[in-house]
Structures are given as C-alpha cells and as structure tokens.
MIDRENDREN-44717 format. One record per atom (N, C-alpha, C, O): residue in one letter; y, x, z; atom name. Coordinates in nm, 3 decimals. Example, Ala and Ser with C-alpha at 12.3 -4.5 7.8 and 13.67 -1.06 7.14 Angstrom:
REM residues 2
residu v u w atome
A -0.569 1.319 0.780 N $
A -0.450 1.230 0.780 CA $
A -0.330 1.320 0.780 C $
A -0.332 1.424 0.846 O $
S -0.225 1.285 0.708 N $
S -0.106 1.367 0.714 CA $
S 0.003 1.290 0.787 C $
S 0.114 1.341 0.804 O $
REM end
This chain:
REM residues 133
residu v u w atome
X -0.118 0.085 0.000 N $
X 0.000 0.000 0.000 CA $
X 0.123 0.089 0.000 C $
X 0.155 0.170 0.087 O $
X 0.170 0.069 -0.080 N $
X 0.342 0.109 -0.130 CA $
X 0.431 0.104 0.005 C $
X 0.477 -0.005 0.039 O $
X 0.456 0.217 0.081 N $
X 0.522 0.194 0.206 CA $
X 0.668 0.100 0.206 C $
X 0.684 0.049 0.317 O $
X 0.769 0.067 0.117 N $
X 0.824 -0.047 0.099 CA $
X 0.758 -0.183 0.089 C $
X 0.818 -0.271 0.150 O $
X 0.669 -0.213 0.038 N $
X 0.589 -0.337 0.082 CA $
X 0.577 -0.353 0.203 C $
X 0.622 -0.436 0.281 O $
X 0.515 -0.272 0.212 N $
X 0.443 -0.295 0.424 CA $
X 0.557 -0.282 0.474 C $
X 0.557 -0.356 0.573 O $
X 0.667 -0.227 0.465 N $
X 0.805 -0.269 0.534 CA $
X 0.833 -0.393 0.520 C $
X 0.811 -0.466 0.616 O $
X 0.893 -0.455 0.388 N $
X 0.888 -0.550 0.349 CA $
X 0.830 -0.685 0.430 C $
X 0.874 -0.772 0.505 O $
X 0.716 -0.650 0.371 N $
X 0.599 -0.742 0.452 CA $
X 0.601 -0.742 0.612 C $
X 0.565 -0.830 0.690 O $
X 0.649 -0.632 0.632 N $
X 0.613 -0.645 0.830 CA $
X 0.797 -0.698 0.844 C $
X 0.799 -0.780 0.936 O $
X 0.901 -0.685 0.804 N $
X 1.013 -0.725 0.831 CA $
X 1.020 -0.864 0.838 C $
X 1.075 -0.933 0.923 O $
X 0.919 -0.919 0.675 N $
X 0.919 -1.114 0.691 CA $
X 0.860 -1.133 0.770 C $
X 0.905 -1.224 0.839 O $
X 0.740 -1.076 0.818 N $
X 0.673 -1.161 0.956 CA $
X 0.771 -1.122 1.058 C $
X 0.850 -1.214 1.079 O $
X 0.790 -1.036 1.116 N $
X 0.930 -1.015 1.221 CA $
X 1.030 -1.146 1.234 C $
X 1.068 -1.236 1.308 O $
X 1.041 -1.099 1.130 N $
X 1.152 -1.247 1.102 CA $
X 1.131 -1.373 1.145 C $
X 1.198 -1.435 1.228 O $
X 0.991 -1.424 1.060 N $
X 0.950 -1.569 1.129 CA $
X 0.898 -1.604 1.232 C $
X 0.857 -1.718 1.256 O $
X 0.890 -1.445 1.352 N $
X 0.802 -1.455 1.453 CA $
X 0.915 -1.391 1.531 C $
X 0.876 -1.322 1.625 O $
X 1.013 -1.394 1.518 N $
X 1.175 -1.338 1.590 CA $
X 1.171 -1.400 1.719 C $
X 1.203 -1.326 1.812 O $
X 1.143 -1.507 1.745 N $
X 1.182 -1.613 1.863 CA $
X 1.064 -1.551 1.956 C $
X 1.090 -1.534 2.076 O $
X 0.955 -1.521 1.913 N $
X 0.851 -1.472 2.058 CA $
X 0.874 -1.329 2.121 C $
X 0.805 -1.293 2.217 O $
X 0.999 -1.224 2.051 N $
X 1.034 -1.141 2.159 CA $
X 1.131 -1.165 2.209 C $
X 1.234 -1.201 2.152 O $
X 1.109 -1.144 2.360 N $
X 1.151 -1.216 2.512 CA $
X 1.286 -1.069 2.509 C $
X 1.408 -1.085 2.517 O $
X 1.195 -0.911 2.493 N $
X 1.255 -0.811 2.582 CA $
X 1.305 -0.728 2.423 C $
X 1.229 -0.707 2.327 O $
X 1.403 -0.703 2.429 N $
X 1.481 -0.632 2.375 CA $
X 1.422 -0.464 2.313 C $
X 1.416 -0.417 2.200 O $
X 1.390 -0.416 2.432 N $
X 1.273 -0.274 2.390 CA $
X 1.144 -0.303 2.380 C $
X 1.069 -0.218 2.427 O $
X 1.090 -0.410 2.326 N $
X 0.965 -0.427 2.304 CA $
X 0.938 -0.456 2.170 C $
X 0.826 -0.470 2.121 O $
X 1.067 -0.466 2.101 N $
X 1.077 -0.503 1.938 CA $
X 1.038 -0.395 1.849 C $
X 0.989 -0.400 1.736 O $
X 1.069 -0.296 1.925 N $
X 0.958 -0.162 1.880 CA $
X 0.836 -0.181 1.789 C $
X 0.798 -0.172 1.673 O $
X 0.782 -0.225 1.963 N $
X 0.624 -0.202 1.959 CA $
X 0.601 -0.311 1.874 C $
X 0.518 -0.308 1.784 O $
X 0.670 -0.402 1.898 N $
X 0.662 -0.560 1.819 CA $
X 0.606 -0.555 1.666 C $
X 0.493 -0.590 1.633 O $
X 0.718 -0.499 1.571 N $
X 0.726 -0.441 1.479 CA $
X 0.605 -0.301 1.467 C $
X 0.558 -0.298 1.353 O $
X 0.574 -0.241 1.517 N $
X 0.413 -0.121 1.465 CA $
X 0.343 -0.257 1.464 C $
X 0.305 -0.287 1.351 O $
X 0.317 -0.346 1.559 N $
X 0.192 -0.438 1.582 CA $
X 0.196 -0.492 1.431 C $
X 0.124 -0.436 1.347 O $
X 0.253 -0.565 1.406 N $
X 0.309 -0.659 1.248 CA $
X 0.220 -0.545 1.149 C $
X 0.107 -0.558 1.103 O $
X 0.318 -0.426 1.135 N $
X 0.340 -0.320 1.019 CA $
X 0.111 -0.289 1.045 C $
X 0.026 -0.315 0.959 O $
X 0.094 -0.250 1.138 N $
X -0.052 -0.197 1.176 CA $
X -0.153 -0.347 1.107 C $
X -0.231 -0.359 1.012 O $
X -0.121 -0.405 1.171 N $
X -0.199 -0.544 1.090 CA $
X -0.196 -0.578 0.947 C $
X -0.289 -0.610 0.873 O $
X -0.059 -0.563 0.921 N $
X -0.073 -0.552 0.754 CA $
X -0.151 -0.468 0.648 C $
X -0.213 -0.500 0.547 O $
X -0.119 -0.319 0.721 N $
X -0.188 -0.243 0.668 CA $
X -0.302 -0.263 0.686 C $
X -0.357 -0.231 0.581 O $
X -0.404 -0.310 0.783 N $
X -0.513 -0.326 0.824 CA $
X -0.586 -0.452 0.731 C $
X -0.705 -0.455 0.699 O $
X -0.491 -0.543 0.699 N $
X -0.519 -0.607 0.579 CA $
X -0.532 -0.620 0.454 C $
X -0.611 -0.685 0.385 O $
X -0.437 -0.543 0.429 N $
X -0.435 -0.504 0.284 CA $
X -0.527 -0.398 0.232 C $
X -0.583 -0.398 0.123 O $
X -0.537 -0.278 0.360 N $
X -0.695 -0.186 0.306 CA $
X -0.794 -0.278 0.301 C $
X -0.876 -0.241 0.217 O $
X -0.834 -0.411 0.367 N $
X -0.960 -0.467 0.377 CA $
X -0.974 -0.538 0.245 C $
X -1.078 -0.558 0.182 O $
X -0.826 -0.581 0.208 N $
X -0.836 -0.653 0.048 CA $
X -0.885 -0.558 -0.050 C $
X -0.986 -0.559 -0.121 O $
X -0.768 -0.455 -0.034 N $
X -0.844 -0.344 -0.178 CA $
X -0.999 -0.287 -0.148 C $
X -1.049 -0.176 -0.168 O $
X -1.038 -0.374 -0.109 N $
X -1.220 -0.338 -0.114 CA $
X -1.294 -0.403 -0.170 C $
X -1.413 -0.384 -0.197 O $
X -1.208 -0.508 -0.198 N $
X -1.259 -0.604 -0.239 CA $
X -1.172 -0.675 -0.356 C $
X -1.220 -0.781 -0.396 O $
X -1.102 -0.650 -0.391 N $
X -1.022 -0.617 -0.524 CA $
X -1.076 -0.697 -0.613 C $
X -1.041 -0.810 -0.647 O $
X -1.170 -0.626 -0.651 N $
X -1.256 -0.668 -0.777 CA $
X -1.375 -0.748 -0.729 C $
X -1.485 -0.700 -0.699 O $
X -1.339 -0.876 -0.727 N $
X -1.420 -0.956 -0.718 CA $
X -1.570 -0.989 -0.772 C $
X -1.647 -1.077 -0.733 O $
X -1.583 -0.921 -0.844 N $
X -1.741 -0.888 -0.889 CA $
X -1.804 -0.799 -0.785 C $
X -1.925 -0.817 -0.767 O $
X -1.751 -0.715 -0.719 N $
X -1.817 -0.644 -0.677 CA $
X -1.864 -0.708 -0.559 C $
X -1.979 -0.707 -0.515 O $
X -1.721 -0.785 -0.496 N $
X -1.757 -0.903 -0.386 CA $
X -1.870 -0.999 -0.402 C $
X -1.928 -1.052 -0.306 O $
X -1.897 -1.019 -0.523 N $
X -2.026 -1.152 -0.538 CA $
X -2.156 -1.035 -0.522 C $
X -2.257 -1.056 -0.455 O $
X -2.126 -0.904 -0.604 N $
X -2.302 -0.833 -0.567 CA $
X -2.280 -0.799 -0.435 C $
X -2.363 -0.710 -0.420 O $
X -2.225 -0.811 -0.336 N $
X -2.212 -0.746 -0.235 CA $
X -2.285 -0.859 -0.092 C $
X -2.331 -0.846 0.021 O $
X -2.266 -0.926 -0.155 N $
X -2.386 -1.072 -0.083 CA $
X -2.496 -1.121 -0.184 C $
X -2.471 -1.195 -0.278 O $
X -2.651 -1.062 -0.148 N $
X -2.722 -1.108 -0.227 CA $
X -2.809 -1.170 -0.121 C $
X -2.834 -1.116 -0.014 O $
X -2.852 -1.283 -0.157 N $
X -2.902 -1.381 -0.045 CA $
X -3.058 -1.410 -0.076 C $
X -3.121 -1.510 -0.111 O $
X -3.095 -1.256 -0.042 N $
X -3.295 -1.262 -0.043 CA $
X -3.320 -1.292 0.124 C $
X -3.268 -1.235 0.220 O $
X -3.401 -1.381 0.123 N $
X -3.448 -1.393 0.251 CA $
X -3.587 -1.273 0.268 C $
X -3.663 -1.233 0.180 O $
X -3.585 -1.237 0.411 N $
X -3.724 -1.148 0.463 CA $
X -3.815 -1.226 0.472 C $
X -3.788 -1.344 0.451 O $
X -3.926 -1.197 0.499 N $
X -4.064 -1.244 0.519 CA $
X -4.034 -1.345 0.597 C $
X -3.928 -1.344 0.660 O $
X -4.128 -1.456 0.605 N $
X -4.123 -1.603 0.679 CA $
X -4.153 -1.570 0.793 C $
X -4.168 -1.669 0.865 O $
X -4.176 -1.434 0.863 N $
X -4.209 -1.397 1.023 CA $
X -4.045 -1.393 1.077 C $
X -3.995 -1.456 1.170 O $
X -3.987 -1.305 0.992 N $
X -3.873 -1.230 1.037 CA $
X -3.730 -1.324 1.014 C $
X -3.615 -1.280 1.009 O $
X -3.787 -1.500 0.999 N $
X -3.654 -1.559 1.003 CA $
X -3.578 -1.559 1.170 C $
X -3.638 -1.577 1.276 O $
X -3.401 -1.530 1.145 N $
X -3.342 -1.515 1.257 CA $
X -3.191 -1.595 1.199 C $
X -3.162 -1.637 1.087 O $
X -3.133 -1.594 1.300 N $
X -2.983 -1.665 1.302 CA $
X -2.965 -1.613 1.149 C $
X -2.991 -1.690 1.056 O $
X -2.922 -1.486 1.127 N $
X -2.872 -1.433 1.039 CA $
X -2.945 -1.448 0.871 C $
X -2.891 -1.432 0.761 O $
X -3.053 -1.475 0.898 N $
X -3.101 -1.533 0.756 CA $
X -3.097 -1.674 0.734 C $
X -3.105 -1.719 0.619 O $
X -3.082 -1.760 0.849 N $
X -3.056 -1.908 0.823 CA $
X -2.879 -1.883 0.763 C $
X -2.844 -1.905 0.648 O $
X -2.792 -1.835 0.871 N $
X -2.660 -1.785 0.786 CA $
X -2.672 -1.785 0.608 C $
X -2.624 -1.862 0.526 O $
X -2.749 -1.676 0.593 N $
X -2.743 -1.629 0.434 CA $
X -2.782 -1.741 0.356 C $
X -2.722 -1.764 0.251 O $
X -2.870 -1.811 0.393 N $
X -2.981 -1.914 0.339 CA $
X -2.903 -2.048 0.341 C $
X -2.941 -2.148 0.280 O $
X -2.838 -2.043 0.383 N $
X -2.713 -2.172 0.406 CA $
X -2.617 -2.158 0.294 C $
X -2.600 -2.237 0.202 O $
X -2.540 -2.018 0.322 N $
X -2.419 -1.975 0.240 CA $
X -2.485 -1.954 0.077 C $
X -2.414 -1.930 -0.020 O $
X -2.595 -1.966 0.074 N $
X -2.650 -1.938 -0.097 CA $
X -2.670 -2.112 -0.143 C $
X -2.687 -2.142 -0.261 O $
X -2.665 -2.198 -0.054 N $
X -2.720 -2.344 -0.085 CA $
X -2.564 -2.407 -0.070 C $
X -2.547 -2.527 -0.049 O $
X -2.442 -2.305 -0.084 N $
X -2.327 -2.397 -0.089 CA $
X -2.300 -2.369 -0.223 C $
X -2.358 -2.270 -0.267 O $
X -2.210 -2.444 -0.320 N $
X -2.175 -2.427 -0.415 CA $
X -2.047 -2.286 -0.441 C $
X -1.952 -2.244 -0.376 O $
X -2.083 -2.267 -0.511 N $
X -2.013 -2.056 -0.553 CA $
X -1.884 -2.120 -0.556 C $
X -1.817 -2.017 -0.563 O $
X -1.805 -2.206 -0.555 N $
X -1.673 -2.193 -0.514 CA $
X -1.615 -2.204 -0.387 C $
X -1.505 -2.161 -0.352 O $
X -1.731 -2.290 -0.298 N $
X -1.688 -2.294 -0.159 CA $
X -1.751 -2.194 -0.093 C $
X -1.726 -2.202 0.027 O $
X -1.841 -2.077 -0.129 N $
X -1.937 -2.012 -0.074 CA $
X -1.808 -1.895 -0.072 C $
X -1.758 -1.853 0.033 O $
X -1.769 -1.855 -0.197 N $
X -1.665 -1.760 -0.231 CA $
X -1.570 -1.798 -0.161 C $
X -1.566 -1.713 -0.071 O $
X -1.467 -1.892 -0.139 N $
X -1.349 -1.957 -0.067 CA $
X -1.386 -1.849 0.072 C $
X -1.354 -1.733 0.096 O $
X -1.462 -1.944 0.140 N $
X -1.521 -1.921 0.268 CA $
X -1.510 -1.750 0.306 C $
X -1.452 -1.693 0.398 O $
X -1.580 -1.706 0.211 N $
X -1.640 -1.561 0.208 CA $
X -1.475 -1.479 0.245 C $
X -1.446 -1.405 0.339 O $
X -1.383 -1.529 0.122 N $
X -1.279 -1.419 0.080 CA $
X -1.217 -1.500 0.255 C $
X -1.174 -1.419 0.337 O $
X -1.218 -1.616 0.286 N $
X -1.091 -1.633 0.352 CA $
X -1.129 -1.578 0.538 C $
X -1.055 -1.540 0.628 O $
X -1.261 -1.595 0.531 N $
X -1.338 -1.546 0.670 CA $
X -1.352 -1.439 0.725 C $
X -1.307 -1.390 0.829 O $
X -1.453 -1.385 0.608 N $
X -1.457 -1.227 0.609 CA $
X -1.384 -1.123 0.582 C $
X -1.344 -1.035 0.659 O $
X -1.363 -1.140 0.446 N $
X -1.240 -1.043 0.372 CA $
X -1.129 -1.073 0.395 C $
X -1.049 -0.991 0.349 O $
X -1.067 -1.192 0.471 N $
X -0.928 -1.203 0.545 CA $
X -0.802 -1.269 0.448 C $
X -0.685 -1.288 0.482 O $
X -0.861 -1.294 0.328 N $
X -0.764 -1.335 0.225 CA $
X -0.681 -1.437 0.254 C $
X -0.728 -1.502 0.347 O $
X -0.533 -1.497 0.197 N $
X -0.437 -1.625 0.256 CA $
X -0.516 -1.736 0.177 C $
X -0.609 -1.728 0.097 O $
X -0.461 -1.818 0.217 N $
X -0.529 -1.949 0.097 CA $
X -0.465 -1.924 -0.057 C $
X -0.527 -1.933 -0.163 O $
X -0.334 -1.892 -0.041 N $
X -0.255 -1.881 -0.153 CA $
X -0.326 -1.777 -0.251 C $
X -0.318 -1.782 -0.373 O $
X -0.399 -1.676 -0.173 N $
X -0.468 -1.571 -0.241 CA $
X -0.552 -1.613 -0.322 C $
X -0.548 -1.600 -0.444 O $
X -0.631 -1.665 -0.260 N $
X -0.795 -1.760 -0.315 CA $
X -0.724 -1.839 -0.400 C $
X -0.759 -1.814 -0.515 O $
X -0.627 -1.937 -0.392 N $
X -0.580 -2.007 -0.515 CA $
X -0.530 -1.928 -0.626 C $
X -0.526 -1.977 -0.738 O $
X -0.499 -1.831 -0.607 N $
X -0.474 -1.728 -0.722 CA $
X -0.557 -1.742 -0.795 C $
X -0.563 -1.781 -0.912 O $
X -0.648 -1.700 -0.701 N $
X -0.838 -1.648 -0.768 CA $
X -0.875 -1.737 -0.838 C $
X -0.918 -1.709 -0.950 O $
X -0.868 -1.876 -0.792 N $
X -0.994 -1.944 -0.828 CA $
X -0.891 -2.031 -0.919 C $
X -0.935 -2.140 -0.954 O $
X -0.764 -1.998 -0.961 N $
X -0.673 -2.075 -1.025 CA $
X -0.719 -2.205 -0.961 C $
X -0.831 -2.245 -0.992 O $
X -0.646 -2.273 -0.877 N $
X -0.622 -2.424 -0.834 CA $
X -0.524 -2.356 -0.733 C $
X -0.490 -2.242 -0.701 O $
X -0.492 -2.518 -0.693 N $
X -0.364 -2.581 -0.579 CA $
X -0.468 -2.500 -0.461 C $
X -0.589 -2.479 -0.446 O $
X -0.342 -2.469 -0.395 N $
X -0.389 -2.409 -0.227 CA $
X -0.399 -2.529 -0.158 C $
X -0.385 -2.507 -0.037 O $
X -0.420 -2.664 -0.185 N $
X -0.437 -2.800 -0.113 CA $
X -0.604 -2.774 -0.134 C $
X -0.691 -2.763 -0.047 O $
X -0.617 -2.766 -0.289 N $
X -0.768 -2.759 -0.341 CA $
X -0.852 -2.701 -0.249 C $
X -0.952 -2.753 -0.198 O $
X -0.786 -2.544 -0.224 N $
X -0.882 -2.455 -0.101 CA $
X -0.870 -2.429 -0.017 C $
X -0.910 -2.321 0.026 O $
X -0.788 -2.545 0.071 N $
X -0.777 -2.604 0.240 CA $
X -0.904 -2.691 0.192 C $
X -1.005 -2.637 0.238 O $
X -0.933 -2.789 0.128 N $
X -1.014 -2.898 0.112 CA $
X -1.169 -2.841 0.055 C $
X -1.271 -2.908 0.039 O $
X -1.152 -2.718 0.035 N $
X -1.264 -2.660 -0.020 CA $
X -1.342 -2.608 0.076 C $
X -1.454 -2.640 0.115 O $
X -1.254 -2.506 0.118 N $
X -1.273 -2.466 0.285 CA $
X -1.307 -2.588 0.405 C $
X -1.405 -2.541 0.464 O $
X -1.288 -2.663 0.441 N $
X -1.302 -2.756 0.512 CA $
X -1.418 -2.798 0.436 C $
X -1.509 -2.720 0.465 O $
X -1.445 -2.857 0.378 N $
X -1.563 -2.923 0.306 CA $
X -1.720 -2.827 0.326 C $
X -1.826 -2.867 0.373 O $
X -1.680 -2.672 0.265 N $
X -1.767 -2.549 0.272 CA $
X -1.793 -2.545 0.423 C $
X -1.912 -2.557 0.450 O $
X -1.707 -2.529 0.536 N $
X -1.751 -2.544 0.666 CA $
X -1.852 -2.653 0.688 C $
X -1.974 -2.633 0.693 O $
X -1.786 -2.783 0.702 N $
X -1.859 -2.889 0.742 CA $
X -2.032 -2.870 0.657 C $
X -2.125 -2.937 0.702 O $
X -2.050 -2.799 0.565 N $
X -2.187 -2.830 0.439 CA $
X -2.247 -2.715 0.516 C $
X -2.367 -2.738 0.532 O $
X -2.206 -2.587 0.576 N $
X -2.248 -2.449 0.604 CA $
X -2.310 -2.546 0.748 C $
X -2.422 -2.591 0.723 O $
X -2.275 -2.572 0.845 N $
X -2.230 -2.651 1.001 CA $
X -2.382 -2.738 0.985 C $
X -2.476 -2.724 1.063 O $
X -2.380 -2.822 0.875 N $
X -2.522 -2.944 0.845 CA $
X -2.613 -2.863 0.804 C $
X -2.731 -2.882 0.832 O $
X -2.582 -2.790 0.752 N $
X -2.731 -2.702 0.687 CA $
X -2.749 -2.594 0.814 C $
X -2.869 -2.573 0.825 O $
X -2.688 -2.532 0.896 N $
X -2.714 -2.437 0.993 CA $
X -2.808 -2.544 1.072 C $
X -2.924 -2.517 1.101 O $
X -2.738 -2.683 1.107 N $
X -2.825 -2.726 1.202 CA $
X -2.966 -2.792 1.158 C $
X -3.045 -2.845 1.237 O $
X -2.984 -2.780 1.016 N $
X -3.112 -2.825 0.950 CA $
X -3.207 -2.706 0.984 C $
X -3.320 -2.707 1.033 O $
X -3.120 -2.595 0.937 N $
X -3.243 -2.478 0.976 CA $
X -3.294 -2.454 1.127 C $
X -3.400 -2.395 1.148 O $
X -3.230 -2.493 1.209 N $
X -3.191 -2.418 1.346 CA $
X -3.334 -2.513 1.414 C $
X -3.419 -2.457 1.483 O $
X -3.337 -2.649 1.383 N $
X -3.430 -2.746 1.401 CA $
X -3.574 -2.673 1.388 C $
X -3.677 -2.738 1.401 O $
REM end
C-alpha cells in the first residue's frame, strides 16, 4: 500500500470516529491503531487479489467417513452453498473484504450482497445443524 493511501485511509476513519477520543494525547495512539489496521487489511486483500487463486485455495474434499469433525461438516456445508454466496461469505469473513468490495467483484448492488450474505449464513446455520445431528 502506497503510504499516501494508508494516510489517506487512516485520516477518513479518524475523522468519522473523531467523537470517541475523550483525551487529547491519546489521538496519537488513536491514529497508529486506524493506520496498523488498515495496513493489516489491505496486506490480507493483496493475497487474495486474484480471485482465482481464492476459489483453488478452498477445495472441499472431505477425509475418510472415520475422520468426520466440526471442520469437515464446515467445508461440506460451504461446498453445498451456491458459488456466489459461498464466495460473498468467504471474501467478507475470512479475507475481510467491505461489501462494496464484493459488489465490485461480483458486479451487483451492495443491497444484493447484504442479502446474499444473510441468506449464505442462514443456508451455512441449516445445513451445519443437519450435519451436526
């Protein structure tokens, strides 16, 4: 990240989050916290950049029928949602992406992938508790 961005970027959040510093010398630290998070976000995006690499990067083989655990009902769930809410979910959970981001991605309204997201939860939530049974 272009150290004017992450300025940038940590100055607008400052800004809209102005009212929660109380103490005068704490606007400091206030400001690294913002600037450290951003950066901390934006390395986690450029890893994921290229969205192809994000889809081989979850391949959803289950282990042997001895070795089912939480974590393969997880996978086994997230492969039985449909690849736009599976992806939504993925970029906005894991990889930390805004909604506005994912609407980039998936070209639609950021209403689309609040409603996508919400929908992908509730389908992940019924099928966890199908397996869990």
């Amino acid at each position: 990240m272009h150290f004017k961005d992450l300025m940038q970027e940590t100055l607008l959040i400052a800004y809209s989050k102005l009212d929660q510093v109380h103490e005068g010398e704490k606007f400091l630290f206030f400001l690294f916290g913002i600037a450290t998070r951003v950066l901390a976000n934006s390395q986690k995006k450029m890893k994921y950049l290229d969205l192809g690499e994000l889809k081989d990067s979850y391949q959803f083989q289950l282990p042997e029928a001895d070795q089912k655990s939480e974590i393969d009902n997880l996978y086994k769930a997230l492969s039985l949602l449909p690849a736009d809410q599976r992806d939504a979910l993925l970029l906005f959970e894991i990889v930390g992406f805004s909604v506005r981001e994912i609407a980039n991605h998936q070209k639609k309204s950021e209403d689309a992938i609040r409603q996508s997201l919400s929908r992908g939860r509730k389908k992940l939530l019924d099928r966890l508790k199908y397996f869990g049974e």
